[in-house]
Residue, then its C-alpha position, 0 to 999 in steps of 0.5 A: x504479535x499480530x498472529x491473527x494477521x499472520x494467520x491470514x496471509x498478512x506479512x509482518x517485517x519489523x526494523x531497528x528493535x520496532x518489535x520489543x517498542x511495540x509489544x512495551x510501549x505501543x501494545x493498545x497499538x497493536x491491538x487497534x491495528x490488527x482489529x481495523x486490518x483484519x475486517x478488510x476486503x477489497x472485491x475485485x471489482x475494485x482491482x479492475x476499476x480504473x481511474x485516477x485519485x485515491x482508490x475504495x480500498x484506501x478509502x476504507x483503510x483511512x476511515x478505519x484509521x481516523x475512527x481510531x483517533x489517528x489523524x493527518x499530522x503536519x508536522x513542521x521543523x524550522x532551523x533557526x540561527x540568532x533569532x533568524x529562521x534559516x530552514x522550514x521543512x514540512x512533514x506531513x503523516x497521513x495517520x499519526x497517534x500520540x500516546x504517553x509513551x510517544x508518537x506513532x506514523x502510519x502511511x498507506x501505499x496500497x498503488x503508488x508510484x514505488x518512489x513514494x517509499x524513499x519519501x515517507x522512509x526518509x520522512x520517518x528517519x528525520x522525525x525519529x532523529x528529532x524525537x517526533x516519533x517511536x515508530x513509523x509504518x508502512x501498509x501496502x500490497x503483500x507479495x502473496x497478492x503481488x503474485x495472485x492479482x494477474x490470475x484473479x484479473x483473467x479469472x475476473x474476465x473469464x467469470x464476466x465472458x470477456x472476450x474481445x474488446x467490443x466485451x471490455x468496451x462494454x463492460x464499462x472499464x476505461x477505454x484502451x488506448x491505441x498502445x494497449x489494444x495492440x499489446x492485447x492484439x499481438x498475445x492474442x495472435x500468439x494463441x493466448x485468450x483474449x482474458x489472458x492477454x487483457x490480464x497481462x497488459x493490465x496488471x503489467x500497467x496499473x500493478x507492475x513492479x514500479x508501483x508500491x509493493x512488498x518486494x520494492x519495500x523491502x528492498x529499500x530496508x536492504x539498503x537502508x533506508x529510513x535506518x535507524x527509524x523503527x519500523x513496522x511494515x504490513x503486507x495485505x494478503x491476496x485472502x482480502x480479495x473478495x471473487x464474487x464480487 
Protein backbone atom coordinates (compact mmCIF):
# COMPACT_ATOMS: atom_id res chain seq x y z
CA UNK A 1 0.00 0.00 0.00
CA UNK A 2 1.14 3.44 -1.14
CA UNK A 3 4.40 2.11 -2.52
CA UNK A 4 4.82 4.57 -5.24
CA UNK A 5 4.83 7.37 -2.20
CA UNK A 6 7.02 4.78 -0.22
CA UNK A 7 9.29 4.68 -3.30
CA UNK A 8 9.73 8.48 -3.24
CA UNK A 9 10.54 9.53 0.27
CA UNK A 10 6.86 9.71 1.54
CA UNK A 11 6.52 8.37 5.11
CA UNK A 12 3.37 6.34 5.81
CA UNK A 13 2.50 5.15 9.66
CA UNK A 14 -1.17 3.65 10.36
CA UNK A 15 -2.85 3.35 14.06
CA UNK A 16 -5.77 1.31 15.39
CA UNK A 17 -5.97 -1.42 12.25
CA UNK A 18 -6.32 1.86 9.63
CA UNK A 19 -4.20 -0.47 7.23
CA UNK A 20 -6.69 -3.73 7.04
CA UNK A 21 -9.77 -0.65 6.87
CA UNK A 22 -8.27 1.04 4.07
CA UNK A 23 -7.09 -1.79 1.73
CA UNK A 24 -11.12 -3.54 2.54
CA UNK A 25 -13.02 -0.62 2.47
CA UNK A 26 -11.35 2.53 1.22
CA UNK A 27 -9.14 1.00 -1.67
CA UNK A 28 -10.61 4.11 -4.36
CA UNK A 29 -9.08 6.09 -1.31
CA UNK A 30 -6.15 5.11 -1.55
CA UNK A 31 -5.79 4.93 -5.02
CA UNK A 32 -6.96 8.79 -5.07
CA UNK A 33 -4.35 9.92 -2.47
CA UNK A 34 -1.40 8.48 -3.99
CA UNK A 35 -2.44 10.12 -7.23
CA UNK A 36 -3.02 13.73 -6.01
CA UNK A 37 0.61 13.43 -3.43
CA UNK A 38 2.71 12.04 -5.92
CA UNK A 39 2.41 15.16 -8.67
CA UNK A 40 3.31 17.36 -5.72
CA UNK A 41 6.24 19.86 -5.66
CA UNK A 42 6.95 22.69 -3.56
CA UNK A 43 10.01 25.07 -5.08
CA UNK A 44 12.15 26.50 -2.51
CA UNK A 45 11.00 29.61 -3.22
CA UNK A 46 8.28 29.02 -1.38
CA UNK A 47 9.98 27.64 1.65
CA UNK A 48 12.01 31.09 1.87
CA UNK A 49 8.75 33.05 1.18
CA UNK A 50 7.68 34.72 4.22
CA UNK A 51 4.17 36.07 5.24
CA UNK A 52 1.22 35.05 6.89
CA UNK A 53 -2.08 32.92 6.09
CA UNK A 54 -2.31 29.79 4.10
CA UNK A 55 1.01 28.83 2.05
CA UNK A 56 0.95 27.70 -2.02
CA UNK A 57 1.87 24.26 -1.03
CA UNK A 58 -1.33 23.91 0.87
CA UNK A 59 -3.16 25.73 -1.57
CA UNK A 60 -2.19 23.10 -4.09
CA UNK A 61 -2.89 20.14 -1.84
CA UNK A 62 -6.61 21.54 -0.81
CA UNK A 63 -7.22 22.09 -4.58
CA UNK A 64 -5.91 18.79 -5.49
CA UNK A 65 -8.35 17.24 -2.54
CA UNK A 66 -11.61 19.27 -3.67
CA UNK A 67 -11.16 18.02 -7.38
CA UNK A 68 -11.41 14.70 -5.77
CA UNK A 69 -14.93 15.59 -4.19
CA UNK A 70 -13.39 15.82 -0.73
CA UNK A 71 -14.73 18.99 0.75
CA UNK A 72 -14.93 21.02 4.17
CA UNK A 73 -17.39 19.30 6.46
CA UNK A 74 -18.83 20.98 9.53
CA UNK A 75 -20.15 18.59 11.36
CA UNK A 76 -22.20 19.24 14.45
CA UNK A 77 -23.16 17.22 17.70
CA UNK A 78 -25.77 18.39 20.11
CA UNK A 79 -26.49 16.50 23.45
CA UNK A 80 -30.16 16.82 23.96
CA UNK A 81 -32.10 15.81 27.48
CA UNK A 82 -36.02 15.58 27.67
CA UNK A 83 -36.32 17.86 24.51
CA UNK A 84 -33.86 20.33 26.12
CA UNK A 85 -30.51 21.04 24.24
CA UNK A 86 -27.75 20.62 26.77
CA UNK A 87 -24.45 20.73 24.81
CA UNK A 88 -23.40 21.54 20.80
CA UNK A 89 -20.03 20.77 19.84
CA UNK A 90 -18.74 21.65 16.14
CA UNK A 91 -16.17 19.86 14.01
CA UNK A 92 -15.15 21.03 11.42
CA UNK A 93 -12.85 18.84 8.81
CA UNK A 94 -11.10 20.30 6.11
CA UNK A 95 -11.27 17.59 3.32
CA UNK A 96 -14.04 15.14 4.24
CA UNK A 97 -15.18 11.91 1.70
CA UNK A 98 -18.25 9.92 2.12
CA UNK A 99 -18.45 6.37 0.74
CA UNK A 100 -20.63 3.35 1.12
CA UNK A 101 -18.67 2.00 3.32
CA UNK A 102 -18.19 5.14 5.70
CA UNK A 103 -16.61 8.56 5.88
CA UNK A 104 -13.20 9.60 5.78
CA UNK A 105 -11.19 12.91 7.26
CA UNK A 106 -8.26 14.51 6.16
CA UNK A 107 -6.25 17.54 7.69
CA UNK A 108 -3.44 19.02 6.38
CA UNK A 109 -0.81 20.62 8.61
CA UNK A 110 2.16 21.31 6.53
CA UNK A 111 3.45 24.72 8.92
CA UNK A 112 1.12 24.98 11.96
CA UNK A 113 1.74 25.75 15.51
CA UNK A 114 2.22 21.65 16.83
CA UNK A 115 -0.55 22.01 19.14
CA UNK A 116 -2.97 21.81 16.01
CA UNK A 117 -2.39 17.90 16.30
CA UNK A 118 -4.00 17.55 19.72
CA UNK A 119 -7.22 19.56 17.91
CA UNK A 120 -7.62 17.75 14.72
CA UNK A 121 -6.41 13.91 16.82
CA UNK A 122 -9.03 14.57 19.39
CA UNK A 123 -11.46 15.78 16.96
CA UNK A 124 -10.90 12.44 14.74
CA UNK A 125 -11.36 10.19 18.10
CA UNK A 126 -15.00 12.19 19.15
CA UNK A 127 -16.01 11.57 15.46
CA UNK A 128 -15.08 7.93 15.43
CA UNK A 129 -16.81 7.40 18.93
CA UNK A 130 -20.08 8.72 17.34
CA UNK A 131 -19.70 6.87 13.98
CA UNK A 132 -19.23 9.87 11.96
CA UNK A 133 -15.78 8.54 10.44
CA UNK A 134 -13.70 5.26 9.47
CA UNK A 135 -10.70 6.66 9.40
CA UNK A 136 -9.22 10.26 10.02
CA UNK A 137 -5.58 11.53 8.31
CA UNK A 138 -3.05 13.48 8.75
CA UNK A 139 -0.64 15.15 5.90
CA UNK A 140 2.40 17.07 6.83
CA UNK A 141 6.40 17.83 6.82
CA UNK A 142 8.15 14.28 6.76
CA UNK A 143 11.06 13.97 8.96
CA UNK A 144 13.65 13.46 5.92
CA UNK A 145 12.32 17.06 4.98
CA UNK A 146 12.39 18.40 8.71
CA UNK A 147 16.05 17.58 8.57
CA UNK A 148 17.03 18.65 4.77
CA UNK A 149 15.26 22.28 4.98
CA UNK A 150 18.07 24.18 7.07
CA UNK A 151 20.65 22.97 4.33
CA UNK A 152 18.38 23.71 1.15
CA UNK A 153 17.50 27.37 2.68
CA UNK A 154 21.86 28.08 2.97
CA UNK A 155 22.21 26.46 -0.32
CA UNK A 156 19.24 28.82 -1.57
CA UNK A 157 20.92 31.74 -0.39
CA UNK A 158 24.33 30.81 -1.54
CA UNK A 159 22.72 29.98 -5.05
CA UNK A 160 21.03 34.00 -5.04
CA UNK A 161 25.01 35.28 -3.64
CA UNK A 162 23.34 36.56 -0.27
CA UNK A 163 25.79 37.77 1.67
CA UNK A 164 24.83 40.25 3.89
CA UNK A 165 21.69 41.80 4.92
CA UNK A 166 21.87 44.75 2.43
CA UNK A 167 21.62 41.26 -0.04
CA UNK A 168 18.53 39.80 2.07
CA UNK A 169 16.91 43.15 2.06
CA UNK A 170 17.23 43.13 -1.60
CA UNK A 171 16.23 40.20 -2.61
CA UNK A 172 12.68 41.02 -1.44
CA UNK A 173 12.17 38.27 1.57
CA UNK A 174 10.32 40.37 4.70
CA UNK A 175 12.44 42.15 6.72
CA UNK A 176 14.29 41.04 10.01
CA UNK A 177 13.66 42.19 12.85
CA UNK A 178 15.98 43.81 15.41
CA UNK A 179 16.26 40.34 17.22
CA UNK A 180 16.70 38.31 14.24
CA UNK A 181 19.80 40.41 12.67
CA UNK A 182 21.57 40.25 15.87
CA UNK A 183 21.18 36.52 16.01
CA UNK A 184 22.61 36.63 12.38
CA UNK A 185 25.28 39.17 13.32
CA UNK A 186 26.37 37.29 16.40
CA UNK A 187 27.17 33.65 14.01
CA UNK A 188 28.69 35.63 11.92
CA UNK A 189 31.21 36.98 14.26
CA UNK A 190 31.77 32.98 15.19
CA UNK A 191 33.12 32.50 11.46
CA UNK A 192 30.10 31.17 10.35
CA UNK A 193 28.65 32.68 6.35
CA UNK A 194 26.50 35.10 6.20
CA UNK A 195 23.93 32.05 4.17
CA UNK A 196 24.71 29.74 6.93
CA UNK A 197 23.77 31.90 9.77
CA UNK A 198 20.61 33.38 7.67
CA UNK A 199 19.74 29.70 7.34
CA UNK A 200 19.71 28.81 11.12
CA UNK A 201 17.94 31.74 12.28
CA UNK A 202 15.23 30.99 9.73
CA UNK A 203 14.71 27.63 9.74
CA UNK A 204 14.99 27.80 13.96
CA UNK A 205 12.06 30.57 13.46
CA UNK A 206 9.41 29.45 10.74
CA UNK A 207 10.26 25.52 10.93
CA UNK A 208 11.52 24.61 14.25
CA UNK A 209 10.43 21.99 16.53
CA UNK A 210 7.07 23.89 17.67
CA UNK A 211 5.63 23.60 14.48
CA UNK A 212 3.74 20.82 13.00
CA UNK A 213 5.94 17.87 11.67
CA UNK A 214 6.62 14.12 11.79
CA UNK A 215 8.54 13.75 14.96
CA UNK A 216 5.69 15.98 16.99
CA UNK A 217 3.13 13.84 15.32
CA UNK A 218 4.45 10.90 16.36
CA UNK A 219 4.97 11.59 19.44
CA UNK A 220 1.40 12.22 20.19
CA UNK A 221 0.45 8.41 18.85
CA UNK A 222 2.98 7.51 21.47
CA UNK A 223 0.81 8.95 24.12
CA UNK A 224 -2.23 8.13 22.70
CA UNK A 225 -3.65 10.50 21.39
CA UNK A 226 -6.84 10.15 19.22
CA UNK A 227 -6.60 6.23 20.18
CA UNK A 228 -8.78 4.57 19.23
CA UNK A 229 -9.43 6.33 16.09
CA UNK A 230 -7.84 4.62 12.86
CA UNK A 231 -5.48 6.76 11.76
CA UNK A 232 -3.48 7.22 8.52
CA UNK A 233 -0.55 9.68 8.54
CA UNK A 234 1.47 11.16 5.57
CA UNK A 235 4.87 12.69 5.75
CA UNK A 236 6.08 14.50 2.51
CA UNK A 237 9.76 13.86 1.61
CA UNK A 238 12.29 16.46 1.00
CA UNK A 239 12.03 14.76 -2.97
CA UNK A 240 9.02 17.53 -3.44
CA UNK A 241 11.60 20.40 -3.18
CA UNK A 242 12.11 21.58 -6.33
CA UNK A 243 16.23 23.61 -6.06
CA UNK A 244 15.94 25.27 -9.18
CA UNK A 245 13.25 27.15 -8.61
Amino acid sequence: MFDKLRALGYEIAFASHAEAILSVDFPDIVHDLETALLGVRLPITEIVGSGGGETQLTQRLRRGFHELGWRKRNIVMKKIVDGVEKESISHEIDHFHSTSKGNFALEIEWNNKDPFFDRDLENFKRLHAEGVIGIGAIVTRGSGLQAALRAMIRDWAEHAAISNLDDLRASGLKRLTERQELLIEGRVSRAETFPSAWAAMFFSDKYGMATTHWSKLQDRLRRGVGNPCPLLLIGLPATIVDMGA
